[in-house]
N, C-alpha and C positions, 0 to 999 in steps of 0.2 A: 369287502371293506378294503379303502387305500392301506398299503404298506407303505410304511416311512422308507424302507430299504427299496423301493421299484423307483426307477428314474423318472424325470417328471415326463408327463404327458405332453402332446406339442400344443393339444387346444390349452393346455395350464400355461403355456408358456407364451404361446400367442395371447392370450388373457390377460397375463402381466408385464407382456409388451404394449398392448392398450395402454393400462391402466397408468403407467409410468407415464404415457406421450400426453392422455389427458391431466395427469399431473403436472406437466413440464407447460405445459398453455395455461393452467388455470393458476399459477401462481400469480404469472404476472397480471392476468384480471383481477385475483384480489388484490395487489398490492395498489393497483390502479384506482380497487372502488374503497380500499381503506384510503387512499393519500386524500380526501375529500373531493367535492366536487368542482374546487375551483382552477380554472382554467388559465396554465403560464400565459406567461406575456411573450414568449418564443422569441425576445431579446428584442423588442419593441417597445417605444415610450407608450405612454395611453396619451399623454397629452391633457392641453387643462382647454379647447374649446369641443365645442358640438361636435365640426367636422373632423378632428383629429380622431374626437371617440369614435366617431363610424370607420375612419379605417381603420383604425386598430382595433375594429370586432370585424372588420374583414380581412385582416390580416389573420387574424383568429380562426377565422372558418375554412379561410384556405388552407392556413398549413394543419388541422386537426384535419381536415379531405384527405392529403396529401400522405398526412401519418397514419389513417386508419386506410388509402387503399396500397402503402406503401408494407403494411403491417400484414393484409390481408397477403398481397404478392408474395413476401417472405415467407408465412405459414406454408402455403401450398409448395412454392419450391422446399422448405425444409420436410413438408410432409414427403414429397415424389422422393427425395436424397434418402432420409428416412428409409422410407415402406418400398422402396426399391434398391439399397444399397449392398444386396448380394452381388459378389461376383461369380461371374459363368457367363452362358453363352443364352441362360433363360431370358427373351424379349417377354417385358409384361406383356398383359392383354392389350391390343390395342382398340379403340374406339372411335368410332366419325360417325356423323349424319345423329349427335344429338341434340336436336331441334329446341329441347327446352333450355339445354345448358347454352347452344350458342347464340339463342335470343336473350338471357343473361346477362352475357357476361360485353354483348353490342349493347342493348339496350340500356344499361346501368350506368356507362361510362358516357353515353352523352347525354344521360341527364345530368349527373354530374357536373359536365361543362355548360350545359346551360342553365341549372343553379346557382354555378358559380359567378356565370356571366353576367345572368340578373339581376346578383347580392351589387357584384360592380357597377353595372347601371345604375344602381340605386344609390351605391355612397356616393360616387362621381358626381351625381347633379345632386348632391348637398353639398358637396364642397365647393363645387362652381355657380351655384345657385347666388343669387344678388338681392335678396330681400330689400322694401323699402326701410331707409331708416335716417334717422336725426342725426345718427351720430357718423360726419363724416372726418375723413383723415387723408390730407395731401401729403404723402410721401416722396419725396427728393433724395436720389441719391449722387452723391456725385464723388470727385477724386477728392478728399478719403475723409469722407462725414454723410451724415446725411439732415433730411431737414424735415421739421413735419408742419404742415399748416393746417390749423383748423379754418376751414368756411366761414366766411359770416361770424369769425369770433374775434379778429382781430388778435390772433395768438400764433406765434410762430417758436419753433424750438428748434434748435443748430448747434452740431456738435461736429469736431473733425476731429481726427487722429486721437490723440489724448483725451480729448474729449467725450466724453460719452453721451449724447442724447438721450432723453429720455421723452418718449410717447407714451401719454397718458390717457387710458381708454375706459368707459364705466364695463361694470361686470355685469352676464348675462340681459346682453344687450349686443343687437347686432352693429358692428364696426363696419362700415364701408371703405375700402382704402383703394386711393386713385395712385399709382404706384409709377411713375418717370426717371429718368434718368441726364443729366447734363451734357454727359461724356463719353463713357464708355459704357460696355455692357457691365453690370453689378446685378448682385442675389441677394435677394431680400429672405433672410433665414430665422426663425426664431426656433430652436430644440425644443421647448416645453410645447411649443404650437404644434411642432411637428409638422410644418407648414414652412414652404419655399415657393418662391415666384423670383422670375427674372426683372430686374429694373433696363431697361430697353431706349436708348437714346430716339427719343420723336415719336415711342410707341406709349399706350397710359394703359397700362394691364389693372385690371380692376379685379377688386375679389373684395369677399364680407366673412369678418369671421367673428364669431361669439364665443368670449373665456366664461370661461363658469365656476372659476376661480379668482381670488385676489391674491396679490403677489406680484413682483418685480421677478420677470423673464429675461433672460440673456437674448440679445438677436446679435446679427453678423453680417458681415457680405462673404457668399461663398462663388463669387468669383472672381478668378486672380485679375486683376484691375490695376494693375501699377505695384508703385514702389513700396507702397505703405499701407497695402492691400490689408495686411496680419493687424493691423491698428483699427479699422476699421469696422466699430462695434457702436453699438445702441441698446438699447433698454424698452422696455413695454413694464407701464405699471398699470397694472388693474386696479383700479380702486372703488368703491359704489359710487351710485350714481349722483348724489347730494356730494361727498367729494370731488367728483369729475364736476357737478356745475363751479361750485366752491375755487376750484382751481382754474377755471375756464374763467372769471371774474378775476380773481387775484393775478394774473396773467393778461388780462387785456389788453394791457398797454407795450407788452412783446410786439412791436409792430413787426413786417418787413421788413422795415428803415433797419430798428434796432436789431435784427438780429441778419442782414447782413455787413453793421457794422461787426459782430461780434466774428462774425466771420472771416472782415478783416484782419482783427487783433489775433486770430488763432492761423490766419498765416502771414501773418509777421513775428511770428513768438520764435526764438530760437530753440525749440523746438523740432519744428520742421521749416524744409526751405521757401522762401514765398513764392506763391504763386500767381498766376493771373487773375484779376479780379471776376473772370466768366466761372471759374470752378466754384465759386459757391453757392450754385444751387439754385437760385432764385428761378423762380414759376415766369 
Protein backbone atom coordinates (compact mmCIF):
# COMPACT_ATOMS: atom_id res chain seq x y z
CA UNK A 1 0.00 0.00 0.00
CA UNK A 2 1.09 3.77 -1.11
CA UNK A 3 2.21 5.79 2.10
CA UNK A 4 1.08 9.45 2.08
CA UNK A 5 4.71 10.09 3.86
CA UNK A 6 6.99 8.42 0.40
CA UNK A 7 7.65 11.08 -2.27
CA UNK A 8 5.75 10.99 -5.30
CA UNK A 9 6.81 8.48 -7.94
CA UNK A 10 8.24 10.01 -11.39
CA UNK A 11 5.51 7.80 -13.60
CA UNK A 12 2.81 9.87 -10.94
CA UNK A 13 4.41 12.79 -11.76
CA UNK A 14 4.85 12.28 -15.55
CA UNK A 15 0.96 11.25 -15.29
CA UNK A 16 0.04 14.66 -14.02
CA UNK A 17 2.21 16.40 -16.37
CA UNK A 18 0.03 14.82 -19.14
CA UNK A 19 -2.86 15.34 -17.57
CA UNK A 20 -2.52 19.16 -17.04
CA UNK A 21 -1.09 19.64 -20.86
CA UNK A 22 -4.41 17.72 -22.00
CA UNK A 23 -6.25 20.08 -19.81
CA UNK A 24 -4.50 23.36 -21.05
CA UNK A 25 -5.66 22.14 -25.03
CA UNK A 26 -9.11 21.11 -24.27
CA UNK A 27 -10.27 24.22 -22.65
CA UNK A 28 -9.99 26.28 -25.41
CA UNK A 29 -11.94 23.46 -27.51
CA UNK A 30 -14.76 23.58 -25.26
CA UNK A 31 -14.92 27.12 -25.14
CA UNK A 32 -14.78 27.05 -29.01
CA UNK A 33 -17.75 24.33 -29.20
CA UNK A 34 -19.79 26.11 -26.39
CA UNK A 35 -19.44 29.85 -28.12
CA UNK A 36 -21.83 28.05 -30.95
CA UNK A 37 -21.52 27.34 -34.28
CA UNK A 38 -21.55 30.43 -36.03
CA UNK A 39 -18.82 31.66 -37.96
CA UNK A 40 -17.07 35.71 -37.30
CA UNK A 41 -17.07 37.85 -40.06
CA UNK A 42 -13.03 38.41 -39.25
CA UNK A 43 -13.75 42.29 -39.83
CA UNK A 44 -15.42 41.94 -43.32
CA UNK A 45 -18.85 43.31 -44.69
CA UNK A 46 -21.10 40.33 -45.87
CA UNK A 47 -22.67 42.68 -48.31
CA UNK A 48 -26.31 42.87 -49.63
CA UNK A 49 -25.57 41.14 -53.43
CA UNK A 50 -24.87 37.47 -54.63
CA UNK A 51 -21.22 38.29 -55.51
CA UNK A 52 -20.24 40.05 -52.44
CA UNK A 53 -21.70 36.86 -50.33
CA UNK A 54 -19.32 34.47 -52.26
CA UNK A 55 -16.37 36.43 -51.25
CA UNK A 56 -17.11 36.95 -48.11
CA UNK A 57 -17.65 32.96 -47.42
CA UNK A 58 -14.21 33.07 -49.10
CA UNK A 59 -12.89 35.35 -47.07
CA UNK A 60 -14.32 32.96 -44.54
CA UNK A 61 -12.48 29.85 -45.53
CA UNK A 62 -9.35 31.30 -46.02
CA UNK A 63 -8.69 32.86 -42.75
CA UNK A 64 -10.52 29.72 -40.75
CA UNK A 65 -7.38 27.67 -43.08
CA UNK A 66 -5.19 30.03 -42.01
CA UNK A 67 -6.33 29.91 -38.06
CA UNK A 68 -6.56 26.26 -37.83
CA UNK A 69 -2.93 25.57 -39.70
CA UNK A 70 -1.73 28.58 -37.76
CA UNK A 71 -3.16 26.87 -34.51
CA UNK A 72 -1.99 23.47 -35.37
CA UNK A 73 1.90 25.31 -35.88
CA UNK A 74 1.70 26.77 -32.45
CA UNK A 75 0.57 23.58 -30.62
CA UNK A 76 3.51 21.64 -31.81
CA UNK A 77 6.02 24.31 -31.21
CA UNK A 78 4.47 24.92 -27.61
CA UNK A 79 4.51 21.09 -27.28
CA UNK A 80 8.62 20.67 -28.39
CA UNK A 81 9.17 24.12 -25.75
CA UNK A 82 7.09 22.11 -23.36
CA UNK A 83 8.19 18.32 -23.46
CA UNK A 84 11.78 19.56 -24.04
CA UNK A 85 12.29 22.60 -21.80
CA UNK A 86 15.02 20.95 -19.38
CA UNK A 87 18.21 22.30 -19.28
CA UNK A 88 21.49 20.38 -19.63
CA UNK A 89 23.52 19.12 -22.19
CA UNK A 90 20.61 15.95 -22.89
CA UNK A 91 19.95 16.18 -27.02
CA UNK A 92 16.27 14.54 -27.41
CA UNK A 93 15.93 11.62 -29.51
CA UNK A 94 16.44 12.54 -32.74
CA UNK A 95 14.53 11.09 -35.83
CA UNK A 96 14.68 11.12 -39.97
CA UNK A 97 13.62 9.06 -42.82
CA UNK A 98 9.81 8.99 -41.51
CA UNK A 99 8.16 8.26 -44.69
CA UNK A 100 4.61 8.40 -43.16
CA UNK A 101 5.08 11.62 -41.32
CA UNK A 102 6.84 13.36 -44.17
CA UNK A 103 4.27 12.45 -46.90
CA UNK A 104 2.04 14.40 -44.35
CA UNK A 105 2.90 17.04 -43.51
CA UNK A 106 4.02 17.68 -48.05
CA UNK A 107 1.16 16.27 -49.02
CA UNK A 108 -1.65 18.19 -46.77
CA UNK A 109 -0.28 21.67 -47.48
CA UNK A 110 -0.74 21.49 -51.21
CA UNK A 111 -3.87 20.38 -51.00
CA UNK A 112 -4.67 23.07 -49.02
CA UNK A 113 -3.54 25.43 -51.75
CA UNK A 114 -5.22 23.85 -54.27
CA UNK A 115 -8.57 23.91 -52.27
CA UNK A 116 -8.09 27.23 -51.66
CA UNK A 117 -7.29 27.90 -55.21
CA UNK A 118 -10.36 26.29 -56.65
CA UNK A 119 -12.80 27.93 -53.78
CA UNK A 120 -11.05 31.38 -55.80
CA UNK A 121 -11.73 30.20 -59.16
CA UNK A 122 -14.95 29.64 -58.29
CA UNK A 123 -16.07 33.11 -56.48
CA UNK A 124 -13.81 35.06 -59.24
CA UNK A 125 -16.09 33.91 -62.21
CA UNK A 126 -19.25 34.89 -60.30
CA UNK A 127 -18.15 38.07 -59.69
CA UNK A 128 -17.03 38.59 -63.23
CA UNK A 129 -19.61 36.59 -64.78
CA UNK A 130 -22.21 38.91 -67.25
CA UNK A 131 -25.42 37.14 -67.13
CA UNK A 132 -28.12 38.19 -69.86
CA UNK A 133 -30.51 40.73 -68.49
CA UNK A 134 -33.22 43.68 -69.12
CA UNK A 135 -31.88 45.61 -66.57
CA UNK A 136 -29.24 47.84 -67.97
CA UNK A 137 -27.31 50.81 -66.41
CA UNK A 138 -24.95 53.57 -68.18
CA UNK A 139 -22.57 54.85 -65.66
CA UNK A 140 -20.63 58.19 -66.18
CA UNK A 141 -18.26 59.40 -64.16
CA UNK A 142 -16.70 62.51 -64.58
CA UNK A 143 -15.06 65.82 -62.43
CA UNK A 144 -17.04 65.56 -59.65
CA UNK A 145 -20.55 63.89 -60.21
CA UNK A 146 -21.50 61.23 -61.80
CA UNK A 147 -24.40 60.31 -64.36
CA UNK A 148 -26.57 57.25 -64.87
CA UNK A 149 -28.54 56.39 -68.06
CA UNK A 150 -30.94 53.98 -68.41
CA UNK A 151 -31.18 52.29 -72.40
CA UNK A 152 -34.09 52.50 -74.29
CA UNK A 153 -35.90 54.37 -71.31
CA UNK A 154 -35.27 57.81 -71.99
CA UNK A 155 -34.22 58.48 -68.21
CA UNK A 156 -31.06 60.09 -67.18
CA UNK A 157 -29.94 61.04 -63.49
CA UNK A 158 -26.92 63.66 -62.71
CA UNK A 159 -25.61 64.71 -59.80
CA UNK A 160 -22.17 66.85 -58.97
CA UNK A 161 -20.47 67.86 -55.94
CA UNK A 162 -23.41 68.61 -53.55
CA UNK A 163 -25.32 66.79 -55.21
CA UNK A 164 -26.00 63.38 -54.78
CA UNK A 165 -27.26 61.13 -57.52
CA UNK A 166 -29.18 58.60 -56.97
CA UNK A 167 -29.33 55.04 -59.29
CA UNK A 168 -32.11 53.25 -59.03
CA UNK A 169 -32.01 49.44 -59.49
CA UNK A 170 -34.97 46.35 -58.92
CA UNK A 171 -33.90 43.79 -56.26
CA UNK A 172 -32.76 40.26 -56.91
CA UNK A 173 -32.35 40.90 -60.28
CA UNK A 174 -29.33 40.90 -62.23
CA UNK A 175 -27.87 44.74 -62.98
CA UNK A 176 -25.74 45.16 -65.82
CA UNK A 177 -23.52 48.37 -65.68
CA UNK A 178 -21.52 49.80 -68.58
CA UNK A 179 -19.06 51.85 -66.32
CA UNK A 180 -16.90 55.18 -68.47
CA UNK A 181 -15.31 57.85 -67.57
CA UNK A 182 -15.04 61.71 -69.24
CA UNK A 183 -11.86 62.83 -67.62
CA UNK A 184 -9.71 61.25 -65.51
CA UNK A 185 -9.30 57.98 -63.89
CA UNK A 186 -12.45 57.64 -60.90
CA UNK A 187 -13.50 54.41 -58.62
CA UNK A 188 -16.79 53.39 -58.70
CA UNK A 189 -17.19 52.04 -54.86
CA UNK A 190 -20.36 51.03 -53.05
CA UNK A 191 -19.36 49.61 -49.07
CA UNK A 192 -22.54 47.58 -48.64
CA UNK A 193 -21.82 46.01 -52.34
CA UNK A 194 -18.62 45.51 -51.27
CA UNK A 195 -17.88 45.92 -54.79
CA UNK A 196 -15.10 48.40 -56.72
CA UNK A 197 -14.18 48.85 -60.31
CA UNK A 198 -12.15 51.60 -61.88
CA UNK A 199 -14.20 54.30 -64.23
CA UNK A 200 -11.45 54.51 -67.15
CA UNK A 201 -11.24 57.47 -69.64
CA UNK A 202 -12.13 55.59 -73.47
CA UNK A 203 -12.18 52.24 -71.54
CA UNK A 204 -16.34 50.70 -70.77
CA UNK A 205 -15.51 48.16 -67.89
CA UNK A 206 -18.57 46.30 -67.62
CA UNK A 207 -19.71 43.96 -64.63
CA UNK A 208 -23.45 42.62 -63.30
CA UNK A 209 -24.26 42.66 -59.93
CA UNK A 210 -27.56 41.37 -58.12
CA UNK A 211 -28.80 43.06 -54.37
CA UNK A 212 -30.82 40.94 -52.62
CA UNK A 213 -31.76 43.40 -50.43
CA UNK A 214 -33.81 46.73 -50.61
CA UNK A 215 -32.42 49.82 -49.16
CA UNK A 216 -30.54 53.03 -50.19
CA UNK A 217 -26.48 52.31 -50.23
CA UNK A 218 -23.79 54.84 -50.02
CA UNK A 219 -21.28 54.64 -53.24
CA UNK A 220 -18.18 57.05 -53.64
CA UNK A 221 -15.39 57.71 -55.99
CA UNK A 222 -12.29 56.13 -54.35
CA UNK A 223 -9.87 57.82 -56.47
CA UNK A 224 -8.30 61.04 -55.77
CA UNK A 225 -9.54 62.92 -59.00
CA UNK A 226 -9.21 66.54 -58.54
CA UNK A 227 -10.16 69.29 -56.27
CA UNK A 228 -13.43 68.06 -54.94
CA UNK A 229 -12.69 64.43 -55.14
CA UNK A 230 -14.03 64.11 -51.09
CA UNK A 231 -17.60 65.52 -52.58
CA UNK A 232 -17.98 63.14 -54.98
CA UNK A 233 -20.64 60.70 -53.79
CA UNK A 234 -23.93 58.78 -55.23
CA UNK A 235 -26.60 56.63 -53.90
CA UNK A 236 -27.96 53.14 -55.24
CA UNK A 237 -31.58 52.47 -54.18
CA UNK A 238 -32.94 49.11 -54.50
CA UNK A 239 -36.25 48.91 -54.75
CA UNK A 240 -38.84 45.94 -56.30
CA UNK A 241 -39.24 45.57 -59.37
CA UNK A 242 -43.16 47.09 -59.95
CA UNK A 243 -41.23 50.19 -58.11
CA UNK A 244 -38.25 50.19 -60.63
CA UNK A 245 -40.83 50.03 -63.67
CA UNK A 246 -43.10 52.66 -61.61
CA UNK A 247 -40.24 54.98 -61.57
CA UNK A 248 -38.74 54.27 -64.92
CA UNK A 249 -42.35 55.85 -66.20
CA UNK A 250 -42.66 58.69 -63.81
CA UNK A 251 -39.01 59.56 -65.08
CA UNK A 252 -39.21 59.45 -68.71
CA UNK A 253 -39.17 62.50 -69.63
CA UNK A 254 -35.52 63.06 -67.68
CA UNK A 255 -34.07 63.34 -71.11
CA UNK A 256 -30.26 64.03 -71.84
CA UNK A 257 -31.20 67.52 -72.92
CA UNK A 258 -32.63 67.94 -69.41
CA UNK A 259 -30.25 66.59 -67.41
CA UNK A 260 -27.32 68.17 -68.98
CA UNK A 261 -28.98 71.33 -68.63
CA UNK A 262 -29.10 70.38 -64.83
CA UNK A 263 -25.59 70.01 -65.04
CA UNK A 264 -25.22 73.30 -66.23
CA UNK A 265 -27.05 74.88 -63.31
CA UNK A 266 -24.84 72.75 -60.80
CA UNK A 267 -21.80 74.33 -62.25
CA UNK A 268 -22.70 77.55 -62.22
CA UNK A 269 -24.14 77.50 -58.61
CA UNK A 270 -21.80 79.33 -56.19
CA UNK A 271 -21.19 76.51 -54.94
CA UNK A 272 -18.38 75.27 -56.72
CA UNK A 273 -16.29 77.16 -59.51
CA UNK A 274 -17.74 76.79 -63.18
CA UNK A 275 -16.51 74.53 -65.31
CA UNK A 276 -16.35 73.63 -68.95
CA UNK A 277 -19.23 72.53 -70.45
CA UNK A 278 -17.10 68.89 -71.66
CA UNK A 279 -17.14 67.79 -67.73
CA UNK A 280 -20.60 66.78 -67.53
CA UNK A 281 -20.60 63.56 -68.52
CA UNK A 282 -22.53 63.11 -71.49
CA UNK A 283 -22.23 59.43 -73.44
Amino acid sequence: MDSPFLPPQEGDSKHRRAKRRRRLFALPLAALALSGCTIPSFGVVKGDTTSSRSTYNLWEGFTLAALIVGALTFALILYAVLRYRRKGDNIPKQSQYHIPLELIYTIVPILIVFGLFAATVVVENKVVANPKTNVVVDVNAFQWGWKFTYPNHDVSVIGQTTQTPVMVIPVNTNVHINLTSTDVVHGFYVHDFNFSRYALPGVVNQFTFRAVNTGTYFGQCTQLCGLYHSLMYFKVKVVPMSTYTSWLSANKNATAAQAAETATKLQTSPIVPAKATNSIGAN
